[in-house]
DRENTORKOL-3810 file (N, C-alpha, C; in nm, 4 decimals):
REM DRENTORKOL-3810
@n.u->3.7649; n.v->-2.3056; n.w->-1.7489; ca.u->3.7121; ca.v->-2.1756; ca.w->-1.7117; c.u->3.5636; c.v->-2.1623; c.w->-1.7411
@n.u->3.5111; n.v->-2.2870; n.w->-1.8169; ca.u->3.3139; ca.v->-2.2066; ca.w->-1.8360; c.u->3.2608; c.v->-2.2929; c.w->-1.7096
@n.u->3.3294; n.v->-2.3033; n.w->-1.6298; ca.u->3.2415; ca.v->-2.2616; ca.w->-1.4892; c.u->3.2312; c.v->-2.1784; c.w->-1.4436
@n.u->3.3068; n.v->-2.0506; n.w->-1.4666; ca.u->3.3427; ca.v->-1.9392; ca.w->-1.4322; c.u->3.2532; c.v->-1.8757; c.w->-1.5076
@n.u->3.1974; n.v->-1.9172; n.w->-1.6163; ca.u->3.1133; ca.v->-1.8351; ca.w->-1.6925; c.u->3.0091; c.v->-1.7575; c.w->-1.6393
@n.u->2.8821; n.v->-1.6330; n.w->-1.6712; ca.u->2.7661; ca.v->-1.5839; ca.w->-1.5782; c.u->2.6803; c.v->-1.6837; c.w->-1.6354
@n.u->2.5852; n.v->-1.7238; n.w->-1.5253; ca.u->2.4857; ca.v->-1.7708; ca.w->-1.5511; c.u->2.3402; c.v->-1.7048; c.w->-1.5165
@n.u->2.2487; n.v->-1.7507; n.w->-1.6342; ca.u->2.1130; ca.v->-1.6374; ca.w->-1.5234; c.u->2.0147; c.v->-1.7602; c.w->-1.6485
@n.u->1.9482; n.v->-1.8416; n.w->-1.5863; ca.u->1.8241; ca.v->-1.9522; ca.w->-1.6248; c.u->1.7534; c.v->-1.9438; c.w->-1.5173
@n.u->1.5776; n.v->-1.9668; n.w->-1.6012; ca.u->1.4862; ca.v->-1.9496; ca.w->-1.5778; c.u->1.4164; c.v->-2.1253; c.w->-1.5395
@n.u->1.4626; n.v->-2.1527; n.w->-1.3801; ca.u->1.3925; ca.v->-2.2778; ca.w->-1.3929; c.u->1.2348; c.v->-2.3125; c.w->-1.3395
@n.u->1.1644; n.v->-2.2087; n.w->-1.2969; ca.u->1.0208; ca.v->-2.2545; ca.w->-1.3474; c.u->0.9222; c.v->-2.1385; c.w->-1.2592
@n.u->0.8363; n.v->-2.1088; n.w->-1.3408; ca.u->0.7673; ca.v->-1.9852; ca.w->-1.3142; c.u->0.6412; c.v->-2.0476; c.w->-1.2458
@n.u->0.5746; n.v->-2.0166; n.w->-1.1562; ca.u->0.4410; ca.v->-2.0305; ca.w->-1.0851; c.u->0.3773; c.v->-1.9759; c.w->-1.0336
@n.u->0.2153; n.v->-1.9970; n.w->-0.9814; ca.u->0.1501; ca.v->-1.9365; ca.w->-0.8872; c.u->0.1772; c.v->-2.0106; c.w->-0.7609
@n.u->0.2284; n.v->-1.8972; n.w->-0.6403; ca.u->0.2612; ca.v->-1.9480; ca.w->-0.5372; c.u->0.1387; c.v->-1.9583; c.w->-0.4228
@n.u->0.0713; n.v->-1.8901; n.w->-0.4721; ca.u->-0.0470; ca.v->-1.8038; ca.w->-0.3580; c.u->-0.1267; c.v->-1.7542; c.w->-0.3861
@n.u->-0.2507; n.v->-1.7995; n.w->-0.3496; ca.u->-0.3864; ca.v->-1.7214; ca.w->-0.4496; c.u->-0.4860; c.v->-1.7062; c.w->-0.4157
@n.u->-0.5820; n.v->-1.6100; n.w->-0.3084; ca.u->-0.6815; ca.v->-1.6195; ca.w->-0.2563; c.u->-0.7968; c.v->-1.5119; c.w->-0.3481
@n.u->-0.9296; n.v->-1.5354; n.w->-0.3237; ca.u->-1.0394; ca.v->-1.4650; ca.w->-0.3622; c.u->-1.1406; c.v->-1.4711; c.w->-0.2577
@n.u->-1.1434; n.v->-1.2942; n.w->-0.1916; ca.u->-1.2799; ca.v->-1.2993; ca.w->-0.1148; c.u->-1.3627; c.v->-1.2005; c.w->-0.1344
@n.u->-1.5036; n.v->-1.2172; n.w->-0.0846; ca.u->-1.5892; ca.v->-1.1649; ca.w->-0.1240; c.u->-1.6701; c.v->-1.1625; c.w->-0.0242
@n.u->-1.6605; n.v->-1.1015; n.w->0.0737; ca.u->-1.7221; ca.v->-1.1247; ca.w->0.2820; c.u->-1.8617; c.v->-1.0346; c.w->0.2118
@n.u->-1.9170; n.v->-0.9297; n.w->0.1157; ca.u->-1.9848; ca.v->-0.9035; ca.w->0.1514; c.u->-2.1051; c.v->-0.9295; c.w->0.0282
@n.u->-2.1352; n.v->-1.0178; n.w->-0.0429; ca.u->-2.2012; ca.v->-1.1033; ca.w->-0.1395; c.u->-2.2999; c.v->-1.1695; c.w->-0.1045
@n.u->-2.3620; n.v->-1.1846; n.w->-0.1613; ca.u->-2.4110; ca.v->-1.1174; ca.w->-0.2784; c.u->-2.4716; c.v->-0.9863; c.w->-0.2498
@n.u->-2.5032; n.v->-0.9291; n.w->-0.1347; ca.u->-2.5656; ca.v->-0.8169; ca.w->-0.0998; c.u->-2.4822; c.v->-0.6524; c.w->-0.1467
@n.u->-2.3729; n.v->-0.7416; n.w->-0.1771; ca.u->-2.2675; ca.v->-0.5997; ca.w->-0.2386; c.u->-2.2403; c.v->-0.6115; c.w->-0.3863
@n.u->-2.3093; n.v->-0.7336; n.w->-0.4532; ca.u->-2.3583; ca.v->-0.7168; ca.w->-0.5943; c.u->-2.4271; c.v->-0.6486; c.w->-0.6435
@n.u->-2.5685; n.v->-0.5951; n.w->-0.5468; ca.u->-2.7000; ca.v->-0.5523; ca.w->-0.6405; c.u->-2.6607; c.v->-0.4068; c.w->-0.6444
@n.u->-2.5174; n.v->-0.3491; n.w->-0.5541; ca.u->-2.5063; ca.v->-0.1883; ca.w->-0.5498; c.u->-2.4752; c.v->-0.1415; c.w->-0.7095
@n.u->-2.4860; n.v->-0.0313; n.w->-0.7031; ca.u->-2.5083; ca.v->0.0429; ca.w->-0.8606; c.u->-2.3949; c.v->0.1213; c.w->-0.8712
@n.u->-2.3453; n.v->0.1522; n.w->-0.7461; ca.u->-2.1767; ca.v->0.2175; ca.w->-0.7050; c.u->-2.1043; c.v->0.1861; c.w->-0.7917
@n.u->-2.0137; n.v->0.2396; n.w->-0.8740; ca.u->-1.8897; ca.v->0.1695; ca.w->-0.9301; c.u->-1.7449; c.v->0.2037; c.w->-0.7586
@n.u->-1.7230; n.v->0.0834; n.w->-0.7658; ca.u->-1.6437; ca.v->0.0974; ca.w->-0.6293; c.u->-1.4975; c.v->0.1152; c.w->-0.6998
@n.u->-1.4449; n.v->0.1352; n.w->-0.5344; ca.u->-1.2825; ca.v->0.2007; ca.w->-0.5815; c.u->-1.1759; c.v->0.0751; c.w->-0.5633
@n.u->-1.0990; n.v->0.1356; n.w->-0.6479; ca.u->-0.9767; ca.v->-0.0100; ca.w->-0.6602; c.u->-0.8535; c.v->0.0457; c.w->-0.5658
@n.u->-0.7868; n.v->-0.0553; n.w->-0.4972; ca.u->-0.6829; ca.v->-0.0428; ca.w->-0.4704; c.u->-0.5970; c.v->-0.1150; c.w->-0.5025
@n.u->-0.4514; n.v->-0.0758; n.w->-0.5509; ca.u->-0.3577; ca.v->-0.1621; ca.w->-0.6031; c.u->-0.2175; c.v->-0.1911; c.w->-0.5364
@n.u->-0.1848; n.v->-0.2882; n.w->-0.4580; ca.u->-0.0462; ca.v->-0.2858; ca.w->-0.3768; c.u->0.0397; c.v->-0.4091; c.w->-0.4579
@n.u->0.1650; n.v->-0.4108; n.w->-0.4675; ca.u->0.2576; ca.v->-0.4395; ca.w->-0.5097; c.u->0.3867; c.v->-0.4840; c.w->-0.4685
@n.u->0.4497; n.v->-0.6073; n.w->-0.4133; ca.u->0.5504; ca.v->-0.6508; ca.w->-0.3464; c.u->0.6845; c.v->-0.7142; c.w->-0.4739
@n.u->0.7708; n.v->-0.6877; n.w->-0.4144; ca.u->0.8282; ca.v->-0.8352; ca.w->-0.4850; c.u->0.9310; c.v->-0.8629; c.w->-0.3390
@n.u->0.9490; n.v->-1.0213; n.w->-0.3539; ca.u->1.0589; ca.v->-1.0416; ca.w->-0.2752; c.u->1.1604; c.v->-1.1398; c.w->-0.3299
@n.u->1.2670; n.v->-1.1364; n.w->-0.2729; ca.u->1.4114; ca.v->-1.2452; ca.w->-0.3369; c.u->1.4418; c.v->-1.3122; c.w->-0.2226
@n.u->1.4812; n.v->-1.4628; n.w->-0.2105; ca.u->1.5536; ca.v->-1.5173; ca.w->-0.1189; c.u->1.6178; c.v->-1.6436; c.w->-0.1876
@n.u->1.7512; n.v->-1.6741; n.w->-0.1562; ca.u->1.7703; ca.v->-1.8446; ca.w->-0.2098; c.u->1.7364; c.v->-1.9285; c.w->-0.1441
@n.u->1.7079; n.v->-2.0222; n.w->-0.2344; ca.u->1.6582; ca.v->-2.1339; ca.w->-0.2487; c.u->1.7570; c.v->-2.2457; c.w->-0.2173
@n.u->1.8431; n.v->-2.2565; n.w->-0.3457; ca.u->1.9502; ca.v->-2.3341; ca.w->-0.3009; c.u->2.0450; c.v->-2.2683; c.w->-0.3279
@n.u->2.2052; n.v->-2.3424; n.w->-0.3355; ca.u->2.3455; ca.v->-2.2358; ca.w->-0.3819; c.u->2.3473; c.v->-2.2091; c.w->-0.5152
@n.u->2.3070; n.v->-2.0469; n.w->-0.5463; ca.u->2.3205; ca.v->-2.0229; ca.w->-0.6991; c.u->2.1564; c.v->-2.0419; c.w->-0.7137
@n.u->2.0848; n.v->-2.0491; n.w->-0.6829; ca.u->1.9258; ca.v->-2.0943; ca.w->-0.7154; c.u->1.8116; c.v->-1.9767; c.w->-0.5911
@n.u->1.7585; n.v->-1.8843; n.w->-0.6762; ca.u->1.6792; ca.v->-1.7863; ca.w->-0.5699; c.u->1.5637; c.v->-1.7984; c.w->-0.6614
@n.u->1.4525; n.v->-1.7633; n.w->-0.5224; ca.u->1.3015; ca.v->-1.7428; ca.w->-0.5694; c.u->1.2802; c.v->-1.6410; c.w->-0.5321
@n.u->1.2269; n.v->-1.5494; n.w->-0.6443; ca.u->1.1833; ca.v->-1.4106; ca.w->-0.6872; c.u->1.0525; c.v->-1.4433; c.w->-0.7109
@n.u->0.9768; n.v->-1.3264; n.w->-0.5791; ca.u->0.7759; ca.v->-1.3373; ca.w->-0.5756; c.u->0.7752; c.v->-1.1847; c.w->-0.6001
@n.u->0.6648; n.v->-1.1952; n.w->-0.6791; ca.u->0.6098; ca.v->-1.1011; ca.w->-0.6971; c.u->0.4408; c.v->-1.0850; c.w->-0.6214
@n.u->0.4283; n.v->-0.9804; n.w->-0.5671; ca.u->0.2896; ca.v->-1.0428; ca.w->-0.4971; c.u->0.1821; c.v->-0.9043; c.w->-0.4989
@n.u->0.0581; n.v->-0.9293; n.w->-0.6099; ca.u->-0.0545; ca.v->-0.7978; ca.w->-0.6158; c.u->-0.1479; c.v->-0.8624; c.w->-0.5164
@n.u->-0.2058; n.v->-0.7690; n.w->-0.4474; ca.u->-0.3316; ca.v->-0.7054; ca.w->-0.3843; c.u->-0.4184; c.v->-0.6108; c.w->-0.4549
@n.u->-0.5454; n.v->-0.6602; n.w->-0.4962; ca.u->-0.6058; ca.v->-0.6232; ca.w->-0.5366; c.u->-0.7233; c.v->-0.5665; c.w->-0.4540
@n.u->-0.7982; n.v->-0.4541; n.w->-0.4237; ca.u->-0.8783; ca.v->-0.4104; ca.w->-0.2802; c.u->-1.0111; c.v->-0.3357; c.w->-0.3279
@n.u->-1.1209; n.v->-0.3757; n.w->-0.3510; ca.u->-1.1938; ca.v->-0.2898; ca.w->-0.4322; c.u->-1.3266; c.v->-0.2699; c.w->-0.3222
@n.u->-1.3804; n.v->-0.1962; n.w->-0.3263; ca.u->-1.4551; ca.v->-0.0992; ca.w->-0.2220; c.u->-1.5578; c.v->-0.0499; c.w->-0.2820
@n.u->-1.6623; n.v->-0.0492; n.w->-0.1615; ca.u->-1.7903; ca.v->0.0279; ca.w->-0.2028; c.u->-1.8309; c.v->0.1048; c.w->-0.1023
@n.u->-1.7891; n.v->0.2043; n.w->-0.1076; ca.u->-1.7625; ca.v->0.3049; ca.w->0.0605; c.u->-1.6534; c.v->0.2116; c.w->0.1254
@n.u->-1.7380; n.v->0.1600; n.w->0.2694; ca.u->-1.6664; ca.v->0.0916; ca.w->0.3481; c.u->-1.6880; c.v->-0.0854; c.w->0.3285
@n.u->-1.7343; n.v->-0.1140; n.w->0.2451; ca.u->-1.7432; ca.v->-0.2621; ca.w->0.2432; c.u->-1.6865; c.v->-0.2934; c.w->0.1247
@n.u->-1.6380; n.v->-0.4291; n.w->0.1454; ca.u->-1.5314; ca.v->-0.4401; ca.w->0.0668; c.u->-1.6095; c.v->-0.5463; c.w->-0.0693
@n.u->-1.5780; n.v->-0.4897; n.w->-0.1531; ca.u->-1.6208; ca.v->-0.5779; ca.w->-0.2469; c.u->-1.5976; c.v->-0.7140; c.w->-0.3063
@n.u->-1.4434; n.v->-0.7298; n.w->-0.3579; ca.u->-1.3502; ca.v->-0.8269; ca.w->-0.3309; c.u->-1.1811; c.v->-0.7778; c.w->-0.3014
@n.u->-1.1703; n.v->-0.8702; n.w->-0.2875; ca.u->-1.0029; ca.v->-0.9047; ca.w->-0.2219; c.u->-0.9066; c.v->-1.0046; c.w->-0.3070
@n.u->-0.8301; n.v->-0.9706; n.w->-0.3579; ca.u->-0.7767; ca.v->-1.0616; ca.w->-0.4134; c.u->-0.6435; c.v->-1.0400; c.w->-0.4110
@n.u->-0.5230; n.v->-1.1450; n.w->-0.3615; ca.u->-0.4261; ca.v->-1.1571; ca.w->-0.3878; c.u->-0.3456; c.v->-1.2751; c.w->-0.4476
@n.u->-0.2271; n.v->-1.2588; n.w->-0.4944; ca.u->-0.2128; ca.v->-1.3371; ca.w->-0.5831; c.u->-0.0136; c.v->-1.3443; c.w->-0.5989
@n.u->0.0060; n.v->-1.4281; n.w->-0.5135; ca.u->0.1617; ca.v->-1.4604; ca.w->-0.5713; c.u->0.2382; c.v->-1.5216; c.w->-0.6446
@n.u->0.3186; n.v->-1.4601; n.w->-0.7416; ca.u->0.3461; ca.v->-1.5244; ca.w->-0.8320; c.u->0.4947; c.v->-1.5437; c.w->-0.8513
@n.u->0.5953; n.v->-1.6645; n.w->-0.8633; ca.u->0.6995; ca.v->-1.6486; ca.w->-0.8129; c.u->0.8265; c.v->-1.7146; c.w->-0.9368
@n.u->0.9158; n.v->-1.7411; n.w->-0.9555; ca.u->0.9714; ca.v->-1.7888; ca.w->-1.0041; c.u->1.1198; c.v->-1.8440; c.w->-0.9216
@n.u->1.1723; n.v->-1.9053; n.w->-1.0509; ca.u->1.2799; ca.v->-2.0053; ca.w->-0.9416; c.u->1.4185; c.v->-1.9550; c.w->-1.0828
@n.u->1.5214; n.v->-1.9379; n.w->-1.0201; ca.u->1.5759; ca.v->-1.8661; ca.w->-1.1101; c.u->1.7546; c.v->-1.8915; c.w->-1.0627
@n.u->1.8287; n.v->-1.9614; n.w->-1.2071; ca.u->1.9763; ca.v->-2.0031; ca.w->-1.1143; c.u->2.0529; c.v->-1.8631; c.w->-1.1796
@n.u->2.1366; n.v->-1.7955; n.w->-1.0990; ca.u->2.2027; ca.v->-1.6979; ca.w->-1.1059; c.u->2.3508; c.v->-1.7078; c.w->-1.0195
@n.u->2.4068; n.v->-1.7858; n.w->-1.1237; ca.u->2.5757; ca.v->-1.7810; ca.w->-1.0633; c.u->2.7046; c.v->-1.7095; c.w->-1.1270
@n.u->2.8050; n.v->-1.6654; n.w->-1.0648; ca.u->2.9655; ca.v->-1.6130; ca.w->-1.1316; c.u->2.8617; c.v->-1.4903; c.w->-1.1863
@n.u->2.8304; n.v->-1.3743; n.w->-1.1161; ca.u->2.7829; ca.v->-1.2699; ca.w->-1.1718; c.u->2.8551; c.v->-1.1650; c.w->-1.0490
@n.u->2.9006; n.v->-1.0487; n.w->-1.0671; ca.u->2.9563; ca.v->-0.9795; ca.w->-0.9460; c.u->2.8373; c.v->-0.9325; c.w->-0.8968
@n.u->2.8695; n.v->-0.8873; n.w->-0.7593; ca.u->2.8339; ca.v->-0.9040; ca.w->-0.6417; c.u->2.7109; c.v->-0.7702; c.w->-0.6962
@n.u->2.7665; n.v->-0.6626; n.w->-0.7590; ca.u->2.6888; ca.v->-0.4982; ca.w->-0.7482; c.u->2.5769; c.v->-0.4803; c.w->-0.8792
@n.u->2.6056; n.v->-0.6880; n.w->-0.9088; ca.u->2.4571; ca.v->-0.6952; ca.w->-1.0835; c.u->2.3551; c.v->-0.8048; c.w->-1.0284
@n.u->2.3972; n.v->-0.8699; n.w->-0.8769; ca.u->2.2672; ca.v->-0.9188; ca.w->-0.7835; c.u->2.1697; c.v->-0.8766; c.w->-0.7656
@n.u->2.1604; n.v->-0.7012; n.w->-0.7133; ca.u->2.0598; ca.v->-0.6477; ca.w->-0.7113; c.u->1.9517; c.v->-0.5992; c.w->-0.8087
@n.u->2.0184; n.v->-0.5684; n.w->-0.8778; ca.u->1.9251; ca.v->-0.5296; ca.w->-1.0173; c.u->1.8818; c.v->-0.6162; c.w->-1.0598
@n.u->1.9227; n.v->-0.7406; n.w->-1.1099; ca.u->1.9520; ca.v->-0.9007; ca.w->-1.1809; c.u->1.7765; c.v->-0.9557; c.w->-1.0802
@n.u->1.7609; n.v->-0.9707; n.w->-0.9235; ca.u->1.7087; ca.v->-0.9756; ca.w->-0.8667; c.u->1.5706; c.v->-0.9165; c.w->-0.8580
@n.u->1.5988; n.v->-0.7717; n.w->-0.8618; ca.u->1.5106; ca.v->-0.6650; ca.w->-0.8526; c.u->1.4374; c.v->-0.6130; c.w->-0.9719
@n.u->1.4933; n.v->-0.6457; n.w->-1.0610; ca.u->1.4443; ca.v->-0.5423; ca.w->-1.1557; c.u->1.4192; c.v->-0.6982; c.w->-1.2266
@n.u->1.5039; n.v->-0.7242; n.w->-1.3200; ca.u->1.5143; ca.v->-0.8545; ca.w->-1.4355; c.u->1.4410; c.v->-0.9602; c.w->-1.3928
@n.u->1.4138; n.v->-1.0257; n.w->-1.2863; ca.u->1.3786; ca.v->-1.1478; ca.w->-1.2486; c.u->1.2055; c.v->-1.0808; c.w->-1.2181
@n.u->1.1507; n.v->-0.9664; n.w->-1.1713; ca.u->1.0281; ca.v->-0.9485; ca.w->-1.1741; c.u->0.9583; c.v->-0.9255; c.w->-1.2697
@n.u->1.0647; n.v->-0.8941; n.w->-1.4003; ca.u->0.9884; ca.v->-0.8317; ca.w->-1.4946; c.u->0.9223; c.v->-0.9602; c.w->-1.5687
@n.u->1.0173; n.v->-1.1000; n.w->-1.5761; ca.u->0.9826; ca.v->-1.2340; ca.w->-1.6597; c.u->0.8767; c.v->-1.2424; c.w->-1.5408
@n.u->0.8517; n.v->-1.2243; n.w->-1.4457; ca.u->0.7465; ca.v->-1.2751; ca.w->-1.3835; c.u->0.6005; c.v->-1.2525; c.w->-1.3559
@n.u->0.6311; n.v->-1.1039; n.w->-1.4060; ca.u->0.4931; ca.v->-1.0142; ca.w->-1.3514; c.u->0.3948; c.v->-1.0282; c.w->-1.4511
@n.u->0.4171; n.v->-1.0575; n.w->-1.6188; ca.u->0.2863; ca.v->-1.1023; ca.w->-1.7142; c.u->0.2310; c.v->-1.2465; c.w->-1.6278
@n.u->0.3208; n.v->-1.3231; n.w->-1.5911; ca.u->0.2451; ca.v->-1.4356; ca.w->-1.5109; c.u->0.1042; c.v->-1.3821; c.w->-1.4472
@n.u->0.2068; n.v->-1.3069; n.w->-1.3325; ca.u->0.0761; ca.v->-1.2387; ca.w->-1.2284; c.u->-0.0342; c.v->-1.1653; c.w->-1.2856
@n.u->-0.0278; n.v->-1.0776; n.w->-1.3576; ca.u->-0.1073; ca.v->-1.0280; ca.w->-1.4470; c.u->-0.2211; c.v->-1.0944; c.w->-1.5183
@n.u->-0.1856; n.v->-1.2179; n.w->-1.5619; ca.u->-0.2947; ca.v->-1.2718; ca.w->-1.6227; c.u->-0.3558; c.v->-1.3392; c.w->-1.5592
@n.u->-0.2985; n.v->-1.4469; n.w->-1.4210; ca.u->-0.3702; ca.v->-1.4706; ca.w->-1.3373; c.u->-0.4389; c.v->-1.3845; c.w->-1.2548
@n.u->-0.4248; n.v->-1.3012; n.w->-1.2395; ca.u->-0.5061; ca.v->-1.1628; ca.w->-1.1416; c.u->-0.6226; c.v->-1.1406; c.w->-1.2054
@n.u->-0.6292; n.v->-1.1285; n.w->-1.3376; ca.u->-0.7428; ca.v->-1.1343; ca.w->-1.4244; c.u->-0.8328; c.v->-1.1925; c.w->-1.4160
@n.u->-0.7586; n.v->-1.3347; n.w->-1.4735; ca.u->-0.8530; ca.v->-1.4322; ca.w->-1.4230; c.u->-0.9138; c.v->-1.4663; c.w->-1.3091
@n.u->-0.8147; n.v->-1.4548; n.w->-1.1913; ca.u->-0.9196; ca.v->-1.4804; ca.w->-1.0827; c.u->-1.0058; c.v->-1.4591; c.w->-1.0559
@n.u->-0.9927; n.v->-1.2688; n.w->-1.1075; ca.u->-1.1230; ca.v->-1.1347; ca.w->-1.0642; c.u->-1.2027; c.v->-1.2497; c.w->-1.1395
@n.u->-1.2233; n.v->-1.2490; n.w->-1.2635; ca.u->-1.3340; ca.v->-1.3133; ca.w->-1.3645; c.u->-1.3728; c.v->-1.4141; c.w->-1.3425
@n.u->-1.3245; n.v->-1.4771; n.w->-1.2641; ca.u->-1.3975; ca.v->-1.6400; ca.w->-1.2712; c.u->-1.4341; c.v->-1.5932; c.w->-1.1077
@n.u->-1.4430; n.v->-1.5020; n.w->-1.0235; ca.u->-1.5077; ca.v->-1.4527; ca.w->-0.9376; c.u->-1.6316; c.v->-1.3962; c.w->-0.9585
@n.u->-1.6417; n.v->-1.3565; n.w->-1.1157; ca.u->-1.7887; ca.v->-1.3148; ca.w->-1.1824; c.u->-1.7844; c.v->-1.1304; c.w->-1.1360
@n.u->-1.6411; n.v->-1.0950; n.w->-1.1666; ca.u->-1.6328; ca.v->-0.9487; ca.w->-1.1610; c.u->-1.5780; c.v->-0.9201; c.w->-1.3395
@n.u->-1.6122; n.v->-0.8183; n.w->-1.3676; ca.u->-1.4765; ca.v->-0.7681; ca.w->-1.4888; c.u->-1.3161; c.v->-0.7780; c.w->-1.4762
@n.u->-1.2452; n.v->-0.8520; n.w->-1.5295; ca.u->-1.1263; ca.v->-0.8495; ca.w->-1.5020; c.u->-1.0566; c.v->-0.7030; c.w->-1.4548
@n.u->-0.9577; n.v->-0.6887; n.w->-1.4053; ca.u->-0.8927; ca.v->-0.6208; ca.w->-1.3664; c.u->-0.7300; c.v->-0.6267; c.w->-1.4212
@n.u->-0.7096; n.v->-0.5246; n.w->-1.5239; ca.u->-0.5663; ca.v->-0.5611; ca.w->-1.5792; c.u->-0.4955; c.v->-0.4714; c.w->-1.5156
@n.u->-0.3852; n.v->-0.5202; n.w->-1.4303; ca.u->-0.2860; ca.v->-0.4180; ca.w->-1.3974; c.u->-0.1734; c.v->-0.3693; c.w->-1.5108
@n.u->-0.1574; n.v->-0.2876; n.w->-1.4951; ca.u->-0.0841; ca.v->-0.2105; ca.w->-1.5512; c.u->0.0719; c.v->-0.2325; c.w->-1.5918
@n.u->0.0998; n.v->-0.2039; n.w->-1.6928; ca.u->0.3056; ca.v->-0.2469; ca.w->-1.7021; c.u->0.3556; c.v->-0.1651; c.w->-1.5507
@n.u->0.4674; n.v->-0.2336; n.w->-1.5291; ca.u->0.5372; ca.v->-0.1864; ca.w->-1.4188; c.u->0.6883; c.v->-0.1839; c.w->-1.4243
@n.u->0.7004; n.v->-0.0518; n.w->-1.4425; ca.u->0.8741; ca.v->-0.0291; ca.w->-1.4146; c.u->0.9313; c.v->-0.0455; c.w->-1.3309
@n.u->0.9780; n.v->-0.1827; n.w->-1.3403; ca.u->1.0520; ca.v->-0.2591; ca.w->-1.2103; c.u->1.2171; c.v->-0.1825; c.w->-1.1900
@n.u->1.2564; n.v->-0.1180; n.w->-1.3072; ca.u->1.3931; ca.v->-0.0203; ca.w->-1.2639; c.u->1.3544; c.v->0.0671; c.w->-1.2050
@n.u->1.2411; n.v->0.1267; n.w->-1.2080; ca.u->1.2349; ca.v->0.2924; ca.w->-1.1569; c.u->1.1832; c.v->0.2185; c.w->-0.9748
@n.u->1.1140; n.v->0.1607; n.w->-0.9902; ca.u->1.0322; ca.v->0.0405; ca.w->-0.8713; c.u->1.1830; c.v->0.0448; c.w->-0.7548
@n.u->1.2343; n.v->-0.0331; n.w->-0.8525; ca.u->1.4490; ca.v->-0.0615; ca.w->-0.7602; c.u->1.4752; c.v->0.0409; c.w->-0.6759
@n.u->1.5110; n.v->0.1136; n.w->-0.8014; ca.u->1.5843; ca.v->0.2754; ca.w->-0.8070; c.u->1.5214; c.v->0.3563; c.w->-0.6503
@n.u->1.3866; n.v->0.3234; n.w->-0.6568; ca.u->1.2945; ca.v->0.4455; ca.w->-0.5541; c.u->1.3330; c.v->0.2846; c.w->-0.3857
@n.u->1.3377; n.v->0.2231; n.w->-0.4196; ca.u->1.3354; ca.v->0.1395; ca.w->-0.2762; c.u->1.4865; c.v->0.1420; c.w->-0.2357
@n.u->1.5810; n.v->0.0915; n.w->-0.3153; ca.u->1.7347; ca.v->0.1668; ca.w->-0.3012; c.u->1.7298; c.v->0.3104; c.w->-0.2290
@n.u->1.6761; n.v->0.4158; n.w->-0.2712; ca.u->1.7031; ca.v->0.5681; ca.w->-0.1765; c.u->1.6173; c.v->0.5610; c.w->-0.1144
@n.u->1.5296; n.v->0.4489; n.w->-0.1155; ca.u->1.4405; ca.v->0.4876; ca.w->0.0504; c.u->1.5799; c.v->0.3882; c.w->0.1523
@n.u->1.6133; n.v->0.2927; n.w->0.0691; ca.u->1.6949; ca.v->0.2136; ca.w->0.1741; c.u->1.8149; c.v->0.3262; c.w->0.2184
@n.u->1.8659; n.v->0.3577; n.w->0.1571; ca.u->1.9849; ca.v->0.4683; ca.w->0.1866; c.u->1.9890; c.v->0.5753; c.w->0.2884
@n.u->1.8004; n.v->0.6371; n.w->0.2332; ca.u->1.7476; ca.v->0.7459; ca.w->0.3072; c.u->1.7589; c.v->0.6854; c.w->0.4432
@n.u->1.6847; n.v->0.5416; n.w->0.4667; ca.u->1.6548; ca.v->0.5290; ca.w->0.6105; c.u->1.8008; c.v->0.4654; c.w->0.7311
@n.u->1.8996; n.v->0.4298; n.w->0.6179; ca.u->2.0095; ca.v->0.3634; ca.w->0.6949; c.u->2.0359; c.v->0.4711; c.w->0.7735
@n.u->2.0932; n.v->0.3892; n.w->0.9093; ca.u->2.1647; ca.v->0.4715; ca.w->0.9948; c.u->2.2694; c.v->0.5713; c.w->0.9438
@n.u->2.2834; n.v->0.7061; n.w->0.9788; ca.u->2.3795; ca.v->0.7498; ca.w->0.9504; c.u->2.5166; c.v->0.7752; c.w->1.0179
@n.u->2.6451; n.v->0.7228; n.w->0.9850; ca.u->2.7761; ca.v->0.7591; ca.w->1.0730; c.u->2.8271; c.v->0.8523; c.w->1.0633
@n.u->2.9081; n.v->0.8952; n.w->1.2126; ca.u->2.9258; ca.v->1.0296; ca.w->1.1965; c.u->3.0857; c.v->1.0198; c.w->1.2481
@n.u->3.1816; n.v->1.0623; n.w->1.1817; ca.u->3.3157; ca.v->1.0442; ca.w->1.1989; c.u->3.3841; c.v->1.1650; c.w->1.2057
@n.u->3.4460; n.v->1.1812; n.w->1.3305; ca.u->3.4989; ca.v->1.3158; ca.w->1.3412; c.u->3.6495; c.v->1.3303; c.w->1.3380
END
């Protein structure tokens, strides 16, 4: 029966994806503007192999000076993760919530770094409540499913 057992291992965390641009440089260095940040936020799940899924987490970083862009940076960060003999209704969370959270200090510190070795001030994003994160994409999913109507 301990095949039957749950399993949930962590087999290897990485950067999947990592760009830095800067289209409007050095001429958008000498501005005195403190420009505006934008912050976007993905994660996605798919398997890999049977019992074996890769969970990305993926920031956009968007920073602005009016209309020109200062830098750009995105940055995916993913992990590889075996998850077997678990019921079917602790996938999602297990997925969604648990598997981004071991992943997202990854992203975080590389996001940093990138900004910085771009010769900006790092940029630390922020902790992220990957349950409340779930929770709100679940009732948008619900909200938007078709609805049946049975008479």
């Amino acid at each position: 029966m301990a095949d039957q057992d749950p399993v949930f291992q962590i087999q290897r965390i990485y950067m999947k994806e990592s760009s830095l641009e800067q289209p409007n440089s050095p001429a958008i260095l000498l501005e005195q503007e403190q420009p505006s940040v934008d912050i976007q936020l993905g994660v996605e799940a798919q398997p890999a192999a049977d019992g074996v899924y890769e969970i990305a987490v993926t920031a956009t970083v968007h920073t602005k000076i009016k209309d020109k862009t200062v830098f750009l940076v995105e940055v995916k960060q993913a992990g590889i993760f075996e998850i077997r003999n678990l019921p079917e209704d602790q996938m999602g969370p297990i997925m969604g919530i648990a598997c981004p959270q071991i992943v997202y200090p990854y992203l975080r510190g590389n996001v940093a770094d990138l900004i910085q070795r771009g010769g900006f001030p790092p940029v630390h994003l922020a902790e992220i409540n990957f349950q409340a994160m779930y929770e709100q994409q679940q009732a948008q999913q619900a909200a938007d499913a078709p609805k049946i109507v049975t008479q």
